[in-house]
Residue frames as a rotation matrix with the C-alpha (Angstrom) as fourth column:
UNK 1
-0.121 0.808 -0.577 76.43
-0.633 0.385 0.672 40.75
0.765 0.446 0.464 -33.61
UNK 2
0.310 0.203 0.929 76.62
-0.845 0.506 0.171 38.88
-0.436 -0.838 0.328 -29.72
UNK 3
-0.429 -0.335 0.839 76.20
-0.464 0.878 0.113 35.41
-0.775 -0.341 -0.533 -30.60
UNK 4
0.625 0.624 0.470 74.35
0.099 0.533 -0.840 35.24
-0.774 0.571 0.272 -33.26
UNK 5
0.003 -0.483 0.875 75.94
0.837 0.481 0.263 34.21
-0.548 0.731 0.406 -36.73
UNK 6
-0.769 0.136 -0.625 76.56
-0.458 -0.800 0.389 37.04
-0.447 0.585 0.677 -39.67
UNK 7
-0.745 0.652 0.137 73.72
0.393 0.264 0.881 34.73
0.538 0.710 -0.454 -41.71
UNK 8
-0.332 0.464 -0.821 71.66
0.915 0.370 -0.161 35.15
0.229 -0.805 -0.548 -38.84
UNK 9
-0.095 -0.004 -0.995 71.84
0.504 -0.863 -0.045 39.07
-0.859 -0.506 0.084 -38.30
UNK 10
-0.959 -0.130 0.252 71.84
0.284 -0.398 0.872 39.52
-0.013 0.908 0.419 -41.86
UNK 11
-0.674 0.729 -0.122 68.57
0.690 0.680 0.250 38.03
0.265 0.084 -0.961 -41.83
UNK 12
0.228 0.792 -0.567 67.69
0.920 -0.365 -0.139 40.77
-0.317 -0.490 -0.812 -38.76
UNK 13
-0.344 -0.311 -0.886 68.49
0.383 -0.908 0.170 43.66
-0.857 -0.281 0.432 -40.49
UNK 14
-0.908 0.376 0.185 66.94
0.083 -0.269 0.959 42.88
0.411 0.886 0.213 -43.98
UNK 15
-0.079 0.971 -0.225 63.82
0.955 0.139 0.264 42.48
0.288 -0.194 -0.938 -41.51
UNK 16
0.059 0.379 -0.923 64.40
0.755 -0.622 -0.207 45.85
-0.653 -0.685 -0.323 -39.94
UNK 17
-0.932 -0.355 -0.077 64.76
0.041 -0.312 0.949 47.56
-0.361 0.881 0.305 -43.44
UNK 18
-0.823 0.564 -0.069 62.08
0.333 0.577 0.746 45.69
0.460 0.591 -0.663 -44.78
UNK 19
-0.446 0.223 -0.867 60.15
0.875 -0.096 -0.474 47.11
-0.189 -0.970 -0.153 -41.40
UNK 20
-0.338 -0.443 -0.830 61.21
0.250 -0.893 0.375 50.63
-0.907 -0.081 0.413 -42.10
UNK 21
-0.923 -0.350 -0.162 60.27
-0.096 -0.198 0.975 50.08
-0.373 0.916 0.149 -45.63
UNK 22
-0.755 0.653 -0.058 56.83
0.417 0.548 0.725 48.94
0.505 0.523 -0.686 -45.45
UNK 23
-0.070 0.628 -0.775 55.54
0.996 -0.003 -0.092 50.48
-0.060 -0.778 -0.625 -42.76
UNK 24
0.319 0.111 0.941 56.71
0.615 -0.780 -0.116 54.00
0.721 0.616 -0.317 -43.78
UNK 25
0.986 0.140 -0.091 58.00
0.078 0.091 0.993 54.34
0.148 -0.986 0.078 -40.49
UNK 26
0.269 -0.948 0.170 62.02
-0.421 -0.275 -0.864 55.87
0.866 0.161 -0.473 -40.02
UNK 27
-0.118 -0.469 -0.875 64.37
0.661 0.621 -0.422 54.75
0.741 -0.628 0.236 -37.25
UNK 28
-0.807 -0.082 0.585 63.83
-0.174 -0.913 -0.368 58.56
0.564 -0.399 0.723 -35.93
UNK 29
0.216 0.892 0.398 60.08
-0.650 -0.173 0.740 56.87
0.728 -0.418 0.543 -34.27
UNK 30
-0.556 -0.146 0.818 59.65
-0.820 0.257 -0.512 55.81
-0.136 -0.955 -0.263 -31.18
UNK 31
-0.974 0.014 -0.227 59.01
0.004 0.999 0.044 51.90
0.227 0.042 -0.973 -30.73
UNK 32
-0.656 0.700 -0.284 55.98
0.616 0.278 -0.738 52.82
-0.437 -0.658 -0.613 -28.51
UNK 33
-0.131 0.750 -0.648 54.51
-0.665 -0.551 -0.504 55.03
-0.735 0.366 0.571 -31.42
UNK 34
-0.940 -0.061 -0.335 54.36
-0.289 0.664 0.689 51.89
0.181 0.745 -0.642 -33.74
UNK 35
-0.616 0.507 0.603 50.48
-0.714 -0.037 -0.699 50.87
-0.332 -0.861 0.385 -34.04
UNK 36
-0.219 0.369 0.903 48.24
0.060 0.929 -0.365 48.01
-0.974 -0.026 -0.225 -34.92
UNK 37
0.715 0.280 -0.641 48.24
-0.343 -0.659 -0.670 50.10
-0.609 0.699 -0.375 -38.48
UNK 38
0.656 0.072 -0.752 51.12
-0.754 0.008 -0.657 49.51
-0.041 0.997 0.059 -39.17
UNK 39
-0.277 -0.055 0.959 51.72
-0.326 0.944 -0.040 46.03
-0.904 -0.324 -0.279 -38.00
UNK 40
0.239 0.805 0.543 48.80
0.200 0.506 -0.839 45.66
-0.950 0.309 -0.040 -40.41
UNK 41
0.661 -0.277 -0.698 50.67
-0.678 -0.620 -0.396 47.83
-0.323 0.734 -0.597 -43.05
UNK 42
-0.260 -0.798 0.544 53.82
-0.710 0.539 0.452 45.15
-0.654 -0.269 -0.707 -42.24
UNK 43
-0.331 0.484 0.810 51.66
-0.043 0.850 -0.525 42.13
-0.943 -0.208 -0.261 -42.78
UNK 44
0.808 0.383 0.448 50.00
0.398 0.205 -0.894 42.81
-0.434 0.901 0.013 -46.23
UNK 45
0.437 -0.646 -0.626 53.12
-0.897 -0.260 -0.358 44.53
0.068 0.718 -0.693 -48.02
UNK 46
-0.579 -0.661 0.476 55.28
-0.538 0.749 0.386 40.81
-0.612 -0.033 -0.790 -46.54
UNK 47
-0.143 0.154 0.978 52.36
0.100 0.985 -0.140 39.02
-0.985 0.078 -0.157 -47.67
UNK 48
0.842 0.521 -0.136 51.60
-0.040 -0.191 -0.981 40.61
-0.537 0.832 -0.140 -51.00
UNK 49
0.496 -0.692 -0.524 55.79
-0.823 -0.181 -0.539 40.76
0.278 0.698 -0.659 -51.81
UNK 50
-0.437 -0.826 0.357 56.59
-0.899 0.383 -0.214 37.49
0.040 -0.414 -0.909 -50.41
UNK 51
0.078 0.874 -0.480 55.55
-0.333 0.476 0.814 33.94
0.940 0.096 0.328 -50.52
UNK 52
0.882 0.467 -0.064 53.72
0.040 0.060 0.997 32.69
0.470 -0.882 0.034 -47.23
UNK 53
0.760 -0.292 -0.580 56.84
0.622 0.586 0.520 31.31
0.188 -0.756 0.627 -45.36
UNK 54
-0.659 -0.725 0.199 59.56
0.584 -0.660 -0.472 34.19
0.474 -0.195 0.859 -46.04
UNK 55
-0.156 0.432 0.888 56.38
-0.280 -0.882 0.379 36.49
0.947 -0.190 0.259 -44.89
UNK 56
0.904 0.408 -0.127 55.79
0.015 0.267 0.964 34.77
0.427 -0.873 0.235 -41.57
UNK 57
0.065 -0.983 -0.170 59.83
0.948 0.115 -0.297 34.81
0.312 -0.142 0.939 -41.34
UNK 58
-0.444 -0.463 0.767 59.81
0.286 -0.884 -0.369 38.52
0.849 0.056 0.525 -41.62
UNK 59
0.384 0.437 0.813 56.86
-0.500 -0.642 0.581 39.25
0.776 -0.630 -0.028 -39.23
UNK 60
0.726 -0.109 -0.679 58.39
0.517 0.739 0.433 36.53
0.455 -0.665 0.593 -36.68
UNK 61
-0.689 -0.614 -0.386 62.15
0.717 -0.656 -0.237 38.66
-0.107 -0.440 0.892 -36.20
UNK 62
-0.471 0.197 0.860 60.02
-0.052 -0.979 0.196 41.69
0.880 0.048 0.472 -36.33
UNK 63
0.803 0.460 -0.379 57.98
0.312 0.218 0.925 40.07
0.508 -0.861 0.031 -33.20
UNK 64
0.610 -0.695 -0.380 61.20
0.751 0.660 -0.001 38.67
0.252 -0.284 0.925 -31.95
UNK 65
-0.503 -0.672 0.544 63.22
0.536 -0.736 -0.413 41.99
0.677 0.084 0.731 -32.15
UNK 66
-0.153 0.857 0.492 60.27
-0.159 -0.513 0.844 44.00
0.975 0.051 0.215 -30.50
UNK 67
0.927 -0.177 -0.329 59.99
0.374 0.428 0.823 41.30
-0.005 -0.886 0.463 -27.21
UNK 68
0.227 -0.832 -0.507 63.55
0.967 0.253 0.018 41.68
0.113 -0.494 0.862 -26.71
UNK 69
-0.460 -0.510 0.727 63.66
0.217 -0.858 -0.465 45.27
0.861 -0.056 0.506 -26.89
UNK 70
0.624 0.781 0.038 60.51
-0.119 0.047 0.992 45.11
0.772 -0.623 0.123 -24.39
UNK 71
0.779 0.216 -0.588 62.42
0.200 0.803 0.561 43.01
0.594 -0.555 0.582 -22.26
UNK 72
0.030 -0.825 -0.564 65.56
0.974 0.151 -0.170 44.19
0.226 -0.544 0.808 -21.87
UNK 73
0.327 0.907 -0.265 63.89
0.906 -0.381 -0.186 47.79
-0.270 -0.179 -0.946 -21.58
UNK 74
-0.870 -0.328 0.369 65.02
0.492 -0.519 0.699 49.68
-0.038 0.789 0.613 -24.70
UNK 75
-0.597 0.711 0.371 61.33
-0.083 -0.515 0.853 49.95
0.798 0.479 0.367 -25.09
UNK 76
-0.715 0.487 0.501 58.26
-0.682 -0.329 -0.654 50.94
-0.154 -0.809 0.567 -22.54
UNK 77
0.158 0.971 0.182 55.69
-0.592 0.240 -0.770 48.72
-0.791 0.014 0.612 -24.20
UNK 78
-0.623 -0.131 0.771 55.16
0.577 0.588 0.567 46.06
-0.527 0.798 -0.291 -27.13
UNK 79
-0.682 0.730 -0.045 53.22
-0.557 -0.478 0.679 47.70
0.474 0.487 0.733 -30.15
UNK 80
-0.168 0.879 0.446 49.58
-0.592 0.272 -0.758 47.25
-0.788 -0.392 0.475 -29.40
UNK 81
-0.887 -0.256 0.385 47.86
0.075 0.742 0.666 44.12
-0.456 0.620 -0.639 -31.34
């Protein structure tokens, strides 16, 4: 887990579940086939099964996880917004 706490990583991995789970979307796709679908797919299952502030948690490490894969170039591209 690097530096970050076990609370902390818990945290990102119920988000990348939670991802995986809403979006309908397996670990087997490619970052750069992720599209403004199902961002949008993301967004209304967090907000419809969550209240406002855990949903803006989840989509935040789902940003957050995304940029850093960007960055340290895991991935060609951010999803499209």
């Amino acid at each position: 887990a690097g530096n970050l706490s076990q609370d902390t990583y818990d945290r990102y991995e119920l988000a990348k579940t939670r991802f995986f789970e809403y979006t309908g979307l397996t670990g087997n796709n490619l970052a750069r086939e992720v599209t403004q679908e199902d961002i949008l797919k993301l967004r209304a299952e967090a907000d419809k099964n969550y209240v406002q502030d855990a949903a803006g948690n989840l989509l935040s490490k789902c940003k957050v996880a995304f940029k850093l894969a960007w960055e340290s170039g895991k991935i060609p591209s951010l999803p499209k917004k």
